[in-house]
C-alpha positions as CSV (number, residue, x, y, z in Angstrom):
1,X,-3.1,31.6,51.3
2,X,0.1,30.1,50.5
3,X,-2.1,26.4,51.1
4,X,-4.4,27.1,48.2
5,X,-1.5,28.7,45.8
6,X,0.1,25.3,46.4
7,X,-2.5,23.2,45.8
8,X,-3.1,25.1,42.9
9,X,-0.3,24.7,41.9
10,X,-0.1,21.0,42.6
11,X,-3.8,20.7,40.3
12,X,-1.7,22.4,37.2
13,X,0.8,20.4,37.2
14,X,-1.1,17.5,37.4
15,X,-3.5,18.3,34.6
16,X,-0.6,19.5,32.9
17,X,0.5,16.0,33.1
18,X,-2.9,14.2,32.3
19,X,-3.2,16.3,29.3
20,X,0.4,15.4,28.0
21,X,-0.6,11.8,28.9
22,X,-3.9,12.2,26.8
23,X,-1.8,13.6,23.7
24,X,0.3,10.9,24.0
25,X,-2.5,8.5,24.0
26,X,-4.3,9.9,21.0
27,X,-0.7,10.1,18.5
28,X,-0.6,6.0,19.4
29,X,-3.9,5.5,18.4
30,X,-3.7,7.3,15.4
31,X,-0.7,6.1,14.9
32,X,-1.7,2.6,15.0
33,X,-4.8,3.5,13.0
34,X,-2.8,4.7,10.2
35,X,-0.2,1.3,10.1
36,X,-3.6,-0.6,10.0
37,X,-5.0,1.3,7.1
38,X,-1.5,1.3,5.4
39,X,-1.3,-2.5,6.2
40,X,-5.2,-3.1,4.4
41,X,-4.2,-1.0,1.4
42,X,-1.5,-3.3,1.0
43,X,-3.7,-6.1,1.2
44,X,-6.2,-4.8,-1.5
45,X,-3.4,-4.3,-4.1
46,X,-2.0,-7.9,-3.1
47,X,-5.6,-9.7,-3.8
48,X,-6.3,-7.3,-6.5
49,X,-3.0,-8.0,-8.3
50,X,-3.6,-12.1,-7.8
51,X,-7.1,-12.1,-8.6
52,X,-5.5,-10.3,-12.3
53,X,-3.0,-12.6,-12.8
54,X,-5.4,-16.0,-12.0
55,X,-7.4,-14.8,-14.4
56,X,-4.4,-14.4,-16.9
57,X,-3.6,-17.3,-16.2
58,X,-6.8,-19.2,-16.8
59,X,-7.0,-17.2,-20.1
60,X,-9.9,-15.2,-18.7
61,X,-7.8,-12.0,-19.2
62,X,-5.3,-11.8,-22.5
63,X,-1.6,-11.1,-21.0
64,X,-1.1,-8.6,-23.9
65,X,-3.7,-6.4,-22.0
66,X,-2.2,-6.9,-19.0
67,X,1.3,-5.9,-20.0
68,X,-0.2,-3.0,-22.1
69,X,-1.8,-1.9,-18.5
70,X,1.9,-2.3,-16.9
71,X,3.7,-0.8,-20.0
72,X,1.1,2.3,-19.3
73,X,1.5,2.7,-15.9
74,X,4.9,1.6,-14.5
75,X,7.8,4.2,-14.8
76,X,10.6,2.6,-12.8
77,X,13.1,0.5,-14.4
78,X,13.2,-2.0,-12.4
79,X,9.3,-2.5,-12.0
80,X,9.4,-3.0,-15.9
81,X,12.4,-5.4,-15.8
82,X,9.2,-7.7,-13.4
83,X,7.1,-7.9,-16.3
84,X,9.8,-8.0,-19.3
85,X,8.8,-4.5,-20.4
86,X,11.9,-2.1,-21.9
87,X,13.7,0.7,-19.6
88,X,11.7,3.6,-18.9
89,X,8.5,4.6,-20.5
90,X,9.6,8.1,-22.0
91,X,6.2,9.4,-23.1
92,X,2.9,9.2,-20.6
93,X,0.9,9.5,-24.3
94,X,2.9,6.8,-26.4
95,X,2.1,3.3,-25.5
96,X,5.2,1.0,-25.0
97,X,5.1,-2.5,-25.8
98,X,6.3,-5.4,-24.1
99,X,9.1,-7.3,-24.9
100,X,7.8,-10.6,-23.8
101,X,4.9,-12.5,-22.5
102,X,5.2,-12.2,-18.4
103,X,4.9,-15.6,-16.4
104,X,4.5,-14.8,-13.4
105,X,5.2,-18.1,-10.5
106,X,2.5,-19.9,-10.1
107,X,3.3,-20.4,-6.5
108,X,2.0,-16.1,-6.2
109,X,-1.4,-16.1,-7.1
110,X,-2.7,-20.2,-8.1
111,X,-4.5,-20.1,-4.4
112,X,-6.2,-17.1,-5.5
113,X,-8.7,-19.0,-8.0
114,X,-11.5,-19.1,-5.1
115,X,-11.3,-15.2,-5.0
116,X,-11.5,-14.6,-9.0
């Protein structure tokens, strides 16, 4: 009987070893999943955010409303200091106003106009 125990033995430890192996597989995978979805997000905010500022900039889309948007929605100083807006908005219900007309380089989003 000691034969069997062994091999017993023996099969545990292996299919302790393929599951670990599987587990491992599956946390790359998802893993990898997630740094692609992260990676697309980033992508859709990037085409989303030139395709907005081509069409500022072709005069399709005032840049008062587009600095009224940022004024509304950034909070962090130095995201405001991008688009000329002051410090920190202090109130979510009062609407800041912008300092200054943003400008953005055209080199960011002027290749864009196909996607607008």
């Amino acid at each position: 009987m000691a034969g069997i125990d062994d091999t017993i033995a023996a099969l545990e430890t292996k299919l302790k070893q393929a599951k670990a192996k599987k587990q491992q597989l599956d946390a790359r995978k998802r893993a990898a999943e997630s740094k692609k979805n992260r990676a697309n997000d980033t992508r859709r905010k990037i085409l989303v955010g030139a395709a907005i500022l081509a069409k500022v900039d072709r005069g399709e889309w005032p840049k008062a409303g587009l600095l009224d948007m940022m004024a509304q929605t950034l909070t962090r100083t130095d995201d405001r200091a991008l688009f000329g807006l002051d410090g920190q908005a202090e109130d979510s219900k009062k609407e800041p106003t912008p300092t200054q007309a943003i400008e953005p380089p055209a080199q960011h989003y002027s290749q864009v106009d196909s996607v607008a």
